[in-house]
Backbone bond lengths (Angstrom), bond angles and torsions (degrees), N, CA, C in turn:
res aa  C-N    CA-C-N  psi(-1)  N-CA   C-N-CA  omega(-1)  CA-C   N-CA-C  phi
1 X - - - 1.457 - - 1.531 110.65 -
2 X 1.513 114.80 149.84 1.397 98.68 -163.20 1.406 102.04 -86.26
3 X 1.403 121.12 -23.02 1.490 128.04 167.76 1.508 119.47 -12.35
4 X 2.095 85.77 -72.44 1.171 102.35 -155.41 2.121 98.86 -58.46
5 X 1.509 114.23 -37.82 1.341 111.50 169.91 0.997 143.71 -9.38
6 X 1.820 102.82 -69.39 1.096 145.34 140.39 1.398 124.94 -18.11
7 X 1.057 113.88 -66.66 1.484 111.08 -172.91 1.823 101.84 -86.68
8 X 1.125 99.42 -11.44 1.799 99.90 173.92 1.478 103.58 -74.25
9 X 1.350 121.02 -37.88 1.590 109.80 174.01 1.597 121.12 -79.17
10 X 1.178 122.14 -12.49 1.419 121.11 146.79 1.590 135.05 -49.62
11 X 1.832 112.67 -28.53 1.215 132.71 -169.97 1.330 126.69 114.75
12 X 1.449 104.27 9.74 1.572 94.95 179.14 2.029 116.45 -97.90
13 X 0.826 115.96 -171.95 1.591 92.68 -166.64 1.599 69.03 -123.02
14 X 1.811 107.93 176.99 1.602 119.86 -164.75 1.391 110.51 -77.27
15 X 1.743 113.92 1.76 1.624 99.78 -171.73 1.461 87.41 -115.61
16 X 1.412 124.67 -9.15 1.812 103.01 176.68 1.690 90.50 -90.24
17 X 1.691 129.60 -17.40 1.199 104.36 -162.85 1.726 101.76 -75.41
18 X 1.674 115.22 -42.03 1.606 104.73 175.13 1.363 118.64 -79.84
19 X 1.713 120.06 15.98 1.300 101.89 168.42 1.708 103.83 -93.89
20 X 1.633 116.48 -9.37 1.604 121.53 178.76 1.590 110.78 -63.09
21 X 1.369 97.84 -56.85 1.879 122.97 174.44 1.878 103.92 -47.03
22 X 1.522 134.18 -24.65 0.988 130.44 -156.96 1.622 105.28 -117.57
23 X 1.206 118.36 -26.82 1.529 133.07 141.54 1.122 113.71 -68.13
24 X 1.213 151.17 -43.94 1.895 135.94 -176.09 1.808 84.37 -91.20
25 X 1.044 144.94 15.86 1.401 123.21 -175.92 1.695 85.41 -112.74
26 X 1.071 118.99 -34.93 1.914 111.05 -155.13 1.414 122.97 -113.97
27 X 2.112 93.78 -23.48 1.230 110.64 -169.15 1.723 113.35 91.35
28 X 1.581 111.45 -161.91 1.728 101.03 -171.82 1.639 106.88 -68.87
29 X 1.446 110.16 141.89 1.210 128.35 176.41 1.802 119.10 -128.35
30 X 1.418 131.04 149.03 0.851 104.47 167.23 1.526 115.98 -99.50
31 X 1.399 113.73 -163.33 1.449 96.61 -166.57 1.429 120.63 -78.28
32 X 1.540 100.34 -19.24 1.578 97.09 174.47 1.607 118.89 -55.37
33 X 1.834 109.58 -44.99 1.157 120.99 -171.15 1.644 98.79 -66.87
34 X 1.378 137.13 -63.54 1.747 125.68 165.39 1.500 94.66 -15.15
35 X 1.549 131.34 -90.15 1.432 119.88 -139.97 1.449 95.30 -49.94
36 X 1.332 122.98 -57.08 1.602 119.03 -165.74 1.367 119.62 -41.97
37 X 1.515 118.91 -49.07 1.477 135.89 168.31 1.533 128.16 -56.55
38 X 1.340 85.32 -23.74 1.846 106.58 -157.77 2.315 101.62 -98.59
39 X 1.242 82.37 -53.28 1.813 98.29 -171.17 1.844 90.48 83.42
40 X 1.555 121.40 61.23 1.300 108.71 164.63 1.555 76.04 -131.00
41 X 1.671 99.98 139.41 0.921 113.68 -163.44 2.258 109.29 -75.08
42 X 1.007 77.62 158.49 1.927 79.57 -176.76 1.293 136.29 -58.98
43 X 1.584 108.72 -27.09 1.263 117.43 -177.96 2.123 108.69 -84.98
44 X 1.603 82.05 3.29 1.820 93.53 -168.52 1.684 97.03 -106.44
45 X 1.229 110.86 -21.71 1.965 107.56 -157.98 1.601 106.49 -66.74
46 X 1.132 107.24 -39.23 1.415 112.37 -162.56 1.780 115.28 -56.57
47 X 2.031 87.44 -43.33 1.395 96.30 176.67 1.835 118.00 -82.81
48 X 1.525 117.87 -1.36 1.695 127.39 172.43 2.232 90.13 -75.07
49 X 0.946 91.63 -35.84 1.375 87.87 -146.85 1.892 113.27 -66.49
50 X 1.666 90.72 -38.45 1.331 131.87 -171.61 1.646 73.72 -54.21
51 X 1.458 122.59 -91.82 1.421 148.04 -178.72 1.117 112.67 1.09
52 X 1.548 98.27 -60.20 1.634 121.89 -149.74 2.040 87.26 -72.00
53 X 1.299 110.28 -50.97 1.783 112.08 -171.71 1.779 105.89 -72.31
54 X 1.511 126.02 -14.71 0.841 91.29 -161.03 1.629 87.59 -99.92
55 X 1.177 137.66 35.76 1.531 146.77 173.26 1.915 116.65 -130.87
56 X 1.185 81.31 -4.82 1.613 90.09 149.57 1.080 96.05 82.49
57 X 1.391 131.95 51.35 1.645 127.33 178.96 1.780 95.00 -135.24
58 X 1.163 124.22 -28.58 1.666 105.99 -176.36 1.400 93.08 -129.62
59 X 1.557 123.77 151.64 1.163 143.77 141.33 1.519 125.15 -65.84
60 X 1.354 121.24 151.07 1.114 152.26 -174.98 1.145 121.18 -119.73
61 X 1.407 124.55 110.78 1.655 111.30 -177.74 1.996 97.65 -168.60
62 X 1.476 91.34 161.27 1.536 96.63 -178.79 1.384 118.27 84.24
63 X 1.349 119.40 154.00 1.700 116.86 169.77 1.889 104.89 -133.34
64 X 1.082 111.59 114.13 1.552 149.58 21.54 1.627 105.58 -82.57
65 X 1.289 95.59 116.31 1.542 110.84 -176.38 1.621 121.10 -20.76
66 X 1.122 135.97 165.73 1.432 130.54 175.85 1.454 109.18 -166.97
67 X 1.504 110.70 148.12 1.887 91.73 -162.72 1.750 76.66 -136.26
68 X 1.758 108.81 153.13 1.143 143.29 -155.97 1.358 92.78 -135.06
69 X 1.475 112.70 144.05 1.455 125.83 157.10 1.411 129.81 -96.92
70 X 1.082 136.49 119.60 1.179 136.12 -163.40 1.973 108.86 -59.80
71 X 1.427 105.35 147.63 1.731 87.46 -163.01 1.855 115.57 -66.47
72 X 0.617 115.91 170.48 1.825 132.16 -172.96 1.429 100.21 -35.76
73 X 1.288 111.62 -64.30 2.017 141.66 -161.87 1.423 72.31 -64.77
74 X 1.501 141.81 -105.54 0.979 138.55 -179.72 1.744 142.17 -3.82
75 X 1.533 104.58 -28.77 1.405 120.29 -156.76 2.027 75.31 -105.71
76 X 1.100 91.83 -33.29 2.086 77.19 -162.64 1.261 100.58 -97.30
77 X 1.209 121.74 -14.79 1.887 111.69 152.93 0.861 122.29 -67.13
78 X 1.300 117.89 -11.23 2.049 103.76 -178.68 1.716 91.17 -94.53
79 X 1.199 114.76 -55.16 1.785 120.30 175.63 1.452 96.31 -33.93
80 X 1.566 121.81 -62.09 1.706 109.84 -147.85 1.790 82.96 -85.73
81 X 1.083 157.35 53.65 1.447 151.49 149.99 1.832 99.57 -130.05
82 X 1.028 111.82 -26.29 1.391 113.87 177.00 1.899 108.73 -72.67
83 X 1.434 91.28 -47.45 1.706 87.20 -172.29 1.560 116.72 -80.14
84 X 1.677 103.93 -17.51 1.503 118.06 159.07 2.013 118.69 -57.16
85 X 1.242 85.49 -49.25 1.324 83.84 174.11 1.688 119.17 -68.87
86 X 0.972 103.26 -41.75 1.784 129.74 171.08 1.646 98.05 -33.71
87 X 0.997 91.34 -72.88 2.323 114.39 179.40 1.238 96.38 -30.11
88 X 1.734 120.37 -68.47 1.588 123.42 -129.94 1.481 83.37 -80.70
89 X 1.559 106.26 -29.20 1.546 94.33 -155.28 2.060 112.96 -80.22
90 X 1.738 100.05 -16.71 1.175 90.99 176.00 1.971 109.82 -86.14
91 X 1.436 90.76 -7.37 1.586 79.05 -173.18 2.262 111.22 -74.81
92 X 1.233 98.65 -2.97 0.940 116.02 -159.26 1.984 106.85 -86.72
93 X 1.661 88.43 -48.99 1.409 125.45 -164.59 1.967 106.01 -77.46
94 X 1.540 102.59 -67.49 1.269 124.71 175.40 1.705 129.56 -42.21
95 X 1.254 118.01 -27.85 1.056 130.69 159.30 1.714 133.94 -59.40
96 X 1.836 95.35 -33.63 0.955 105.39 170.59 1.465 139.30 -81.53
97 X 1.725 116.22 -6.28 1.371 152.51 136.59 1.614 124.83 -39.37
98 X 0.994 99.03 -28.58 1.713 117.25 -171.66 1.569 95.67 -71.09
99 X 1.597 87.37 141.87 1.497 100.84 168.57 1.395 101.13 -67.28
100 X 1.457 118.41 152.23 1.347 118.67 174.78 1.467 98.00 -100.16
101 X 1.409 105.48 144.21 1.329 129.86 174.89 1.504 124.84 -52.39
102 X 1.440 108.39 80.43 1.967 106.59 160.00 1.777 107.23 -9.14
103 X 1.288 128.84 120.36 1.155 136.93 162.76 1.916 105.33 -76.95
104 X 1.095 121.83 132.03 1.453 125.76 -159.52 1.473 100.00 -85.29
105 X 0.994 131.35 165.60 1.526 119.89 160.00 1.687 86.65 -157.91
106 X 1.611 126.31 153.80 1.186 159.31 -168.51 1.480 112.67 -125.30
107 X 1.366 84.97 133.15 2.052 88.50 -170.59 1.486 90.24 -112.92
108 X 1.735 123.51 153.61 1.069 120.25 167.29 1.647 99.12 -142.57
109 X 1.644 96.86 166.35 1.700 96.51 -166.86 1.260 108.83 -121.37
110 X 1.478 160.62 158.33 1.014 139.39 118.07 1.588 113.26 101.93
111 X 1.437 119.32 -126.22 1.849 106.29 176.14 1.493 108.00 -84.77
112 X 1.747 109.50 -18.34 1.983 86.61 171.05 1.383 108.56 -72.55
113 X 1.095 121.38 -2.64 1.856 98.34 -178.79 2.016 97.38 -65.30
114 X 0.854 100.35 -36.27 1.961 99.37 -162.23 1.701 94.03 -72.33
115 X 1.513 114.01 -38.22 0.823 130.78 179.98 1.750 120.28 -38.23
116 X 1.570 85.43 -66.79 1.893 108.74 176.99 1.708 110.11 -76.21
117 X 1.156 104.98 2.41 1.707 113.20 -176.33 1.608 103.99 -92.49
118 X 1.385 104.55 -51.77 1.574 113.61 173.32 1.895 118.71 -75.94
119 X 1.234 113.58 -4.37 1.413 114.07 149.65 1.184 121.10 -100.76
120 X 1.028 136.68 -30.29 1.489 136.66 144.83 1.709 131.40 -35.63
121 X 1.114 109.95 -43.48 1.570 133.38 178.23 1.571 107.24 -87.90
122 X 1.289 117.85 -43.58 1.565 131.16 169.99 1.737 96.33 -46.99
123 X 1.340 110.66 -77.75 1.581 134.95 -160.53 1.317 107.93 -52.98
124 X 1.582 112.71 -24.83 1.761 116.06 -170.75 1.558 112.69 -61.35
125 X 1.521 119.33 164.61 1.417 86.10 -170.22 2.114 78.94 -163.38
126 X 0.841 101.80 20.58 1.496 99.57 -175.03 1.790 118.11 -134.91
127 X 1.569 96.50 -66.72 1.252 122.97 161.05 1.337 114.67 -170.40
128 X 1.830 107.23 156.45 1.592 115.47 158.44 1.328 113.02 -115.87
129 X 1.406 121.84 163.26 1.423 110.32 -178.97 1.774 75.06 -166.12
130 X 1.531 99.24 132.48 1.144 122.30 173.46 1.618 123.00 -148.21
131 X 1.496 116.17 178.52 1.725 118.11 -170.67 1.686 89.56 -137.88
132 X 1.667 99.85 132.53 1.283 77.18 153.99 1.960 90.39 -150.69
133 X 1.429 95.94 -174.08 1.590 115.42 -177.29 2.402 108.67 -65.69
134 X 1.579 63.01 -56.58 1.743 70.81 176.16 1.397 102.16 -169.31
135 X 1.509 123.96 112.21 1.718 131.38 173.00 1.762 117.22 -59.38
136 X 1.490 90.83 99.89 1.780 75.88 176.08 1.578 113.10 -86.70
137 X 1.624 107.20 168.59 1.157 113.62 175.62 1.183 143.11 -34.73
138 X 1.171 113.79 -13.03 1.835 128.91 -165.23 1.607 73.42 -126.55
139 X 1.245 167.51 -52.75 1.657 122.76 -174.48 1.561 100.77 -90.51
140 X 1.371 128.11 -8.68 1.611 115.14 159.48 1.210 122.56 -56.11
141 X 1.630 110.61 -31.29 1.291 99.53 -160.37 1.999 101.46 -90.38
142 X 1.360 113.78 -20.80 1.643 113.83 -179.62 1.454 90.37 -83.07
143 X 1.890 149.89 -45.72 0.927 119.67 178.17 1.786 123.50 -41.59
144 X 1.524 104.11 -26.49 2.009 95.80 -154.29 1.490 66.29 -86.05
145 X 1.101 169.59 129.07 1.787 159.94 90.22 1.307 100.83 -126.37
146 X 1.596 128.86 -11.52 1.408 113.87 159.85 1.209 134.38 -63.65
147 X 1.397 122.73 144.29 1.591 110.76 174.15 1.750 121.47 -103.69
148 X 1.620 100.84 8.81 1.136 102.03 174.95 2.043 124.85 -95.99
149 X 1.109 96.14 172.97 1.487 86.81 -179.46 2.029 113.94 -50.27
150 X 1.198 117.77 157.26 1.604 127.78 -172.72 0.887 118.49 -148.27
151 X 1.451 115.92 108.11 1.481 115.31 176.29 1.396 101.64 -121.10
152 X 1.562 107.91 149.20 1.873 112.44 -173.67 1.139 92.31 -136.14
153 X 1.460 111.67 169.06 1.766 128.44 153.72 1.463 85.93 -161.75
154 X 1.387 82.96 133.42 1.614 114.05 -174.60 1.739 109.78 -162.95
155 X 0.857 120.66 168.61 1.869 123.66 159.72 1.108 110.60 -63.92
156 X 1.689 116.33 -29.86 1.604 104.98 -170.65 1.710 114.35 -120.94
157 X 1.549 101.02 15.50 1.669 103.61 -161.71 1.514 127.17 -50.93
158 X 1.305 105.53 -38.08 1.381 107.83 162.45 1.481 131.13 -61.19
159 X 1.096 118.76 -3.05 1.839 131.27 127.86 1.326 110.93 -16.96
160 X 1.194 104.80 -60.78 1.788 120.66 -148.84 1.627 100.80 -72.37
161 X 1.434 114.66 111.77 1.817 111.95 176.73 1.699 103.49 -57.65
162 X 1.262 92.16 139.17 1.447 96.99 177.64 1.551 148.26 50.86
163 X 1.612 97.81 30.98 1.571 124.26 -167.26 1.005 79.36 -96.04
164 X 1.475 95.66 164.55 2.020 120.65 145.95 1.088 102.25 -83.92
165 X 1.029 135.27 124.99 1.689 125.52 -165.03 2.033 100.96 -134.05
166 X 0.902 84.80 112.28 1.685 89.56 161.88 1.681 114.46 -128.30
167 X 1.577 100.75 135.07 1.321 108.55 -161.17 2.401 98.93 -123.01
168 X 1.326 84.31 176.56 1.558 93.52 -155.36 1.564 86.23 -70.34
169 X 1.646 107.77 162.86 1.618 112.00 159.22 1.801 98.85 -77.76
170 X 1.304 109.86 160.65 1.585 116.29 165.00 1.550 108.79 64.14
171 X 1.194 93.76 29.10 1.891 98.51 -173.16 1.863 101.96 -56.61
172 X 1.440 98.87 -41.98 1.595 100.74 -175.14 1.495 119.25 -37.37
173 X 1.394 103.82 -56.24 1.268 104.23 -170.15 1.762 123.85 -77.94
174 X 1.537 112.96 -1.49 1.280 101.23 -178.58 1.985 102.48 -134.85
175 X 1.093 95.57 33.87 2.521 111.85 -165.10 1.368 74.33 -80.87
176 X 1.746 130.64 -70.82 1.054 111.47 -135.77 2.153 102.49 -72.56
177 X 1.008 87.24 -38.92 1.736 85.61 -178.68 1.713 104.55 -52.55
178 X 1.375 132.47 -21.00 1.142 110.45 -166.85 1.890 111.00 -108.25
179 X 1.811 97.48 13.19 1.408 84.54 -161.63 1.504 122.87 -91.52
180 X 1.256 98.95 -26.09 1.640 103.18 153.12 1.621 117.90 -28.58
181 X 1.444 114.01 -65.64 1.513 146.95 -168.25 1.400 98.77 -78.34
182 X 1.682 114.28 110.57 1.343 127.51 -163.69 1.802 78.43 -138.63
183 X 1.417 105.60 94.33 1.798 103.10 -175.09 1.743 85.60 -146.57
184 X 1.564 122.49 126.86 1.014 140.79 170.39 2.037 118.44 -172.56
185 X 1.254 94.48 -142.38 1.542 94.26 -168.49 1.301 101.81 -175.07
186 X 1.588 112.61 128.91 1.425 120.80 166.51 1.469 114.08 -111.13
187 X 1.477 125.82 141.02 1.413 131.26 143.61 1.340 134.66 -64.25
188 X 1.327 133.67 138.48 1.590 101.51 -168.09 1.437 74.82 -149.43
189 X 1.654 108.09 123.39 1.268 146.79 165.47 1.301 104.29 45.85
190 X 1.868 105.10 51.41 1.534 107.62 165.04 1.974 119.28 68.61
191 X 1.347 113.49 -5.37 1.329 125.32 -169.59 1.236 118.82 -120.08
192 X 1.242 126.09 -20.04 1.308 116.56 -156.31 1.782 93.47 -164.64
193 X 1.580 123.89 134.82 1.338 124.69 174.46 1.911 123.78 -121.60
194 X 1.472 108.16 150.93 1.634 80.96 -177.13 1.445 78.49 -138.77
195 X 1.391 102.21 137.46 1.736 120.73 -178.86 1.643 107.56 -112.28
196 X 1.762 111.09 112.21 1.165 124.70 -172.15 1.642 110.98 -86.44
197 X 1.189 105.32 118.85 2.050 105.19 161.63 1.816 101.89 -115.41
198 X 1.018 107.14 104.05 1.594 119.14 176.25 1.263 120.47 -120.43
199 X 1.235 131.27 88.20 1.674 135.72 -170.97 1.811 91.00 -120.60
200 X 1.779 99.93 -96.68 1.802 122.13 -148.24 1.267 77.49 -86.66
201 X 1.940 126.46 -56.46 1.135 149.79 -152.49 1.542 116.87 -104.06
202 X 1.157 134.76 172.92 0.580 139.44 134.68 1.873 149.67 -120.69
203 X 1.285 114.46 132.78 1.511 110.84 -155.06 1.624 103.58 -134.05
204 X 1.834 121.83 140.48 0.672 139.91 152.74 1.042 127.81 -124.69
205 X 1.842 107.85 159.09 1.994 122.49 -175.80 1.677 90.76 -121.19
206 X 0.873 107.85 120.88 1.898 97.08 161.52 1.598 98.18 -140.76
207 X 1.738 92.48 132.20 1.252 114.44 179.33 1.325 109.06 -113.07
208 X 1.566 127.07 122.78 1.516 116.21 171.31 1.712 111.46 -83.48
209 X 1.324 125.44 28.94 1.379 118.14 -158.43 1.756 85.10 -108.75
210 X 1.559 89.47 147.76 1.659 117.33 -168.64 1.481 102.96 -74.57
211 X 1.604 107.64 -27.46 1.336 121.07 -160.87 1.578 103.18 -85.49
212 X 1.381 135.44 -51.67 0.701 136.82 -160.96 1.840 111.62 -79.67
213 X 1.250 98.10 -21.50 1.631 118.15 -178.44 1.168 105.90 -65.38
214 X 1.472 119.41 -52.23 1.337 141.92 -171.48 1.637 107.86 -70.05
215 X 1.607 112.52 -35.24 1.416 123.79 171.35 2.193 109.48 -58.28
216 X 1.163 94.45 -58.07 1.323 105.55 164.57 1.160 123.19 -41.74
217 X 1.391 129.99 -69.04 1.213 141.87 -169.78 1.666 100.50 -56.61
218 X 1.491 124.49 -34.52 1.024 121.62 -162.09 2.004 105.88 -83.63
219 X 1.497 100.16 -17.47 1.330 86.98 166.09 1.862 117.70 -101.45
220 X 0.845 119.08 2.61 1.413 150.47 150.11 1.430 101.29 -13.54
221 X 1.516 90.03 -100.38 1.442 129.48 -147.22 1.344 101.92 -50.96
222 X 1.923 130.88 -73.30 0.811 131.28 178.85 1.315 126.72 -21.16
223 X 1.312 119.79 -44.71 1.590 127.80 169.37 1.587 126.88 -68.74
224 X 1.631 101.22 -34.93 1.288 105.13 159.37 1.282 123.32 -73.00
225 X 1.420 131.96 3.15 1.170 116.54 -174.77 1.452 98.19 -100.81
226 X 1.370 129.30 -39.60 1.305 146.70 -177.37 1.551 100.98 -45.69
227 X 1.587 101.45 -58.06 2.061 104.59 176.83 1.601 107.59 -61.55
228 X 1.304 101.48 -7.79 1.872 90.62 -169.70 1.885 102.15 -93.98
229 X 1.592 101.62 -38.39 1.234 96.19 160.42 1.350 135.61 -57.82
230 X 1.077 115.60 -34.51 1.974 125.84 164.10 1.791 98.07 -46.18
């Protein structure tokens, strides 16, 4: 019967579901009369029945005992608060099962790196704050086109029109070795990062992940605070 199905995917097993059907069909029965009504066998009823009351679906009352089904309206309010609760609790639970999401990152080669630097710097709209080895001219010149706040540390940051610029102690002695080598990394508005390797070649990583930006920034800062104290 598809009934009995039914109430098996709620949690009941097939001898409490036709001992439910045999109580709402007759009214109170005792357990002998369930097996007769039911076809669950006798040496099994006592323990359906036991089951069935101690989950709050049949009553118990009288001596020689007799068990009652709780009425219909009754039987599917406790089900529809059970499977409610069931819901909230997997929506709660289930999420935490999930594969977690690969963070994407984008490689670029050659003229899109300057390329993806000047849509990046264009798009910013809060702040950037970046480190680098030494800023060459072609990312000095797309850093000054932002209109948002700019903070650098580099050997040469004070280059940069209108940065906050903090630059290395002893820059003298090691600018020229690094000026070829334009290799650093900006944050741009806390969300999204693009990590520069600029020597022979040129190479980019850009990550739009909040997480990883935020990872950055966190090794960042500490150093900037140290140059801010100088």
């Amino acid at each position: 019967m598809k009934i009995i199905n039914v109430l098996k995917s709620f949690g009941f097993s097939e001898y409490e579901a036709k001992a439910i059907l045999a109580l709402l069909s007759r009214g109170a029965l005792s357990a002998k009369e369930v097996a007769e009504i039911s076809g669950i066998p006798r040496t099994s009823v006592y323990d359906v029945m036991n089951s069935l009351v101690s989950k709050g679906f049949v009553e118990a009352f009288d001596r020689p005992k007799k068990f009652r089904a709780l009425r219909t309206t009754e039987i599917l309010s406790i089900l529809s608060k059970r499977v409610g609760e069931g819901i909230e609790y997997l929506k709660r639970e289930l999420p935490r099962f999930e594969e977690v999401e690969v963070e994407e990152v984008k490689i670029y080669r050659g003229e899109l790196v300057l390329d993806k630097l000047k849509e990046m710097v264009s798009n910013a709209r809060d702040n950037i704050i970046g480190i680098f080895s030494y800023i060459s001219n072609e990312v000095k010149e797309i850093l000054e086109t932002t209109k948002c706040r700019l903070i650098l540390i580099s050997l040469n940051a004070k280059e940069v029109k209108n940065a906050e610029a903090y630059e290395f102690k002893r820059k003298e002695e090691v600018i020229d070795t690094f000026r070829d080598n334009c290799h650093g990394f900006l944050i741009i508005d806390d969300k999204s990062s693009i990590f520069l390797f600029m020597s022979h070649a040129a190479l980019a990583l850009v990550s739009e992940s909040p997480t990883i930006a935020s990872f950055s920034k966190m090794m960042l800062l500490p150093l900037l605070e140290v140059l801010r104290d100088d």
